[in-house]
C-alpha positions as a LaTeX table, in Angstrom:
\begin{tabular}{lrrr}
\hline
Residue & $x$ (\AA) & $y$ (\AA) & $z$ (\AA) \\
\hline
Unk1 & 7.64 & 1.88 & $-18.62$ \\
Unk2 & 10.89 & 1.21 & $-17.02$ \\
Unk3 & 13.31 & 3.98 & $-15.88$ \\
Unk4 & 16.34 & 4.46 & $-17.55$ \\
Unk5 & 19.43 & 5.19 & $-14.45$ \\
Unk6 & 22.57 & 5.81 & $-14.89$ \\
Unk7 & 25.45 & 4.18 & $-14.13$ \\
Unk8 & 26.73 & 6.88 & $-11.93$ \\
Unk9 & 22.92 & 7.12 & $-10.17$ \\
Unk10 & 24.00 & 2.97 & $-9.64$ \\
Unk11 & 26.52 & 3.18 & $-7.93$ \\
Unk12 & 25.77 & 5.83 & $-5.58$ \\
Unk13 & 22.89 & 3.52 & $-4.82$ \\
Unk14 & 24.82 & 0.96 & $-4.64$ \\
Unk15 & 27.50 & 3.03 & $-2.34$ \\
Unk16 & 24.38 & 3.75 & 0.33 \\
Unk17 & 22.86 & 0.81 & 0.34 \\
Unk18 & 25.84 & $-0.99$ & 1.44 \\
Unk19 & 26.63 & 1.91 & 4.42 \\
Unk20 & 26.13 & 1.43 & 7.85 \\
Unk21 & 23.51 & 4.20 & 7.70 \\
Unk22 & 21.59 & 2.73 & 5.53 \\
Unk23 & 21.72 & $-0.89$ & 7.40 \\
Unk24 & 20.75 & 1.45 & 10.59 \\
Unk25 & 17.58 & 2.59 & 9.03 \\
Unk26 & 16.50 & $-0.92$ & 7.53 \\
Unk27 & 17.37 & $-2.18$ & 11.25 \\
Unk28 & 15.07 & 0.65 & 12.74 \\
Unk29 & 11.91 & $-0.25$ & 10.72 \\
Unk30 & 12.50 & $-4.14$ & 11.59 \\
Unk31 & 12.98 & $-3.15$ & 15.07 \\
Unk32 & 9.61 & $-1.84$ & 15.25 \\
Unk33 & 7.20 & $-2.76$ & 12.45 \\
Unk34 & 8.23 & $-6.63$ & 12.97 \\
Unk35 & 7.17 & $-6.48$ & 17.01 \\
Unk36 & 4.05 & $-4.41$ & 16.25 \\
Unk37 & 2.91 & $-6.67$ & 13.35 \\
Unk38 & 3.40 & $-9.50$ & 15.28 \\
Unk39 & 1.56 & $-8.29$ & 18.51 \\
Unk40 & $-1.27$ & $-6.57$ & 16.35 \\
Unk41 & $-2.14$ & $-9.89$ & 14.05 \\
Unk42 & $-2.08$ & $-11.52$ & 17.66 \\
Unk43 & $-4.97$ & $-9.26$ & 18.50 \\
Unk44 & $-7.10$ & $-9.80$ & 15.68 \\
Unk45 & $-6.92$ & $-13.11$ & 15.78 \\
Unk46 & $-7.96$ & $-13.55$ & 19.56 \\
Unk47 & $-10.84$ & $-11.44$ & 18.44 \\
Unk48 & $-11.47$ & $-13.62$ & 15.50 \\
Unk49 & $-10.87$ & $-16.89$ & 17.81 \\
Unk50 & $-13.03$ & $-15.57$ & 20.38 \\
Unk51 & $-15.70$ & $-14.38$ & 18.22 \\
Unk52 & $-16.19$ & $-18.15$ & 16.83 \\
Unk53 & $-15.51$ & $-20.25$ & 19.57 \\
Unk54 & $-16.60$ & $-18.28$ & 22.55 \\
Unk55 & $-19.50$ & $-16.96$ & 21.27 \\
Unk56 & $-21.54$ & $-16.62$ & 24.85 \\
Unk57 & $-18.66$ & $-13.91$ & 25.84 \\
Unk58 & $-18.50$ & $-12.13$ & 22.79 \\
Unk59 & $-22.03$ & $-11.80$ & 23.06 \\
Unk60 & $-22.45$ & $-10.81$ & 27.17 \\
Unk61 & $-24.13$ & $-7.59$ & 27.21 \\
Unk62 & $-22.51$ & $-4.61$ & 28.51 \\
Unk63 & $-24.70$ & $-2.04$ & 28.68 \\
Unk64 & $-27.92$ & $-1.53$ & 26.15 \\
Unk65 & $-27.22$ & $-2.95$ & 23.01 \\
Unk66 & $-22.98$ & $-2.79$ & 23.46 \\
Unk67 & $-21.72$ & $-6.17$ & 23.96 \\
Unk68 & $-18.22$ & $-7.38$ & 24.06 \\
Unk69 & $-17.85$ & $-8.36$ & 20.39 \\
Unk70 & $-18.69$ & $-4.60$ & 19.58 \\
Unk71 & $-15.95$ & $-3.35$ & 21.57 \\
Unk72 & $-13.42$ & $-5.37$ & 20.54 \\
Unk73 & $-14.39$ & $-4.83$ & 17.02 \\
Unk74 & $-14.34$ & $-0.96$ & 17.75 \\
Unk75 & $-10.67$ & $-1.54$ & 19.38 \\
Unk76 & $-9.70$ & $-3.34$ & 16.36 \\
Unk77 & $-9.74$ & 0.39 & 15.05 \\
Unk78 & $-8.20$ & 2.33 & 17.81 \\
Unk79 & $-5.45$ & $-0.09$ & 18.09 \\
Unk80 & $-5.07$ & 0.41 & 13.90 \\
Unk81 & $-4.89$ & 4.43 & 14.28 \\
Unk82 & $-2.92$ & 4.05 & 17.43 \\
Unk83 & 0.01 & 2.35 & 15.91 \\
Unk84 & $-0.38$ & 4.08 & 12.98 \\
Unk85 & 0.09 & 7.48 & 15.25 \\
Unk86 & 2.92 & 5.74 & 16.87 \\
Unk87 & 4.51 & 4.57 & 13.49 \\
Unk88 & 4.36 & 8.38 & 12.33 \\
Unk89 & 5.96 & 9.89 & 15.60 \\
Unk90 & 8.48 & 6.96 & 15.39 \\
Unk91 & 9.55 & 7.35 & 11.47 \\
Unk92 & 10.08 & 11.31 & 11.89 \\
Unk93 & 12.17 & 11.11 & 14.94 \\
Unk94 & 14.43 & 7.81 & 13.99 \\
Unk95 & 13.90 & 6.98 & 10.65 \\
Unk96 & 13.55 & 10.36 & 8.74 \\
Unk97 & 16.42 & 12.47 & 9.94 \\
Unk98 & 19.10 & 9.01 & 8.38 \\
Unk99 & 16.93 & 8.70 & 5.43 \\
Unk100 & 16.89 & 12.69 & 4.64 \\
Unk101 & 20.68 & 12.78 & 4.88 \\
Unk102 & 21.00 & 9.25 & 2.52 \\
Unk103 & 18.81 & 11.73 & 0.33 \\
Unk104 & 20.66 & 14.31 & 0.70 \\
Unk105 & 24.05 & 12.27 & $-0.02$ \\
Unk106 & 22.54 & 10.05 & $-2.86$ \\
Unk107 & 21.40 & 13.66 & $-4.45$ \\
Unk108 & 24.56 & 15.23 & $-4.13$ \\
Unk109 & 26.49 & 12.24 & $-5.70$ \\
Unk110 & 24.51 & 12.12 & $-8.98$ \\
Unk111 & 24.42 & 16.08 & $-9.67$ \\
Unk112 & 28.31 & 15.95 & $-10.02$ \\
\hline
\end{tabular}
């Protein structure tokens, strides 16, 4: 089912997404998901790499049954909550407060 807007709703869309506000916020997320995703996929794949081509280091014991693959694996998911964390603390101190008040503005527009 497609939602039917108006053409007053349009145009105040239209209005923000063309402010500098709005470009702000869109250059905010880039700023940091871009780095992040590029820097995180970078990490998975050296585990992935290293887990088929250097299989006698992946598999060097540790300590008891813990070997390097295992920790790496297991820091596949710290790094995932970590940025995650990071991402959350980021959005509601940057992003939130300019995409509340585009809210706010885009709101106020279409209830006149």
């Amino acid at each position: 089912m497609v939602e039917k807007i108006t053409p007053q709703a349009h145009e105040a869309y239209q209005r923000i997404h063309a402010s500098d506000e709005f470009a702000e916020l869109k250059r905010s997320y880039l700023r940091f998901v871009v780095p992040l995703t590029i820097a995180f996929m970078a990490w998975y794949l050296l585990y992935v790499l290293l887990s088929i081509y250097a299989g006698d280091f992946m598999g060097h014991v540790l300590f008891g049954n813990i070997n390097v693959a295992l920790v790496f694996g297991l820091l596949q998911f710290v790094t995932t909550f970590g940025i995650a964390i990071w991402y959350a603390m980021f959005a509601a101190r940057r992003m939130d407060p300019i995409a509340d008040k585009l809210r706010d503005e885009y709101e106020e527009e279409i209830e006149r």
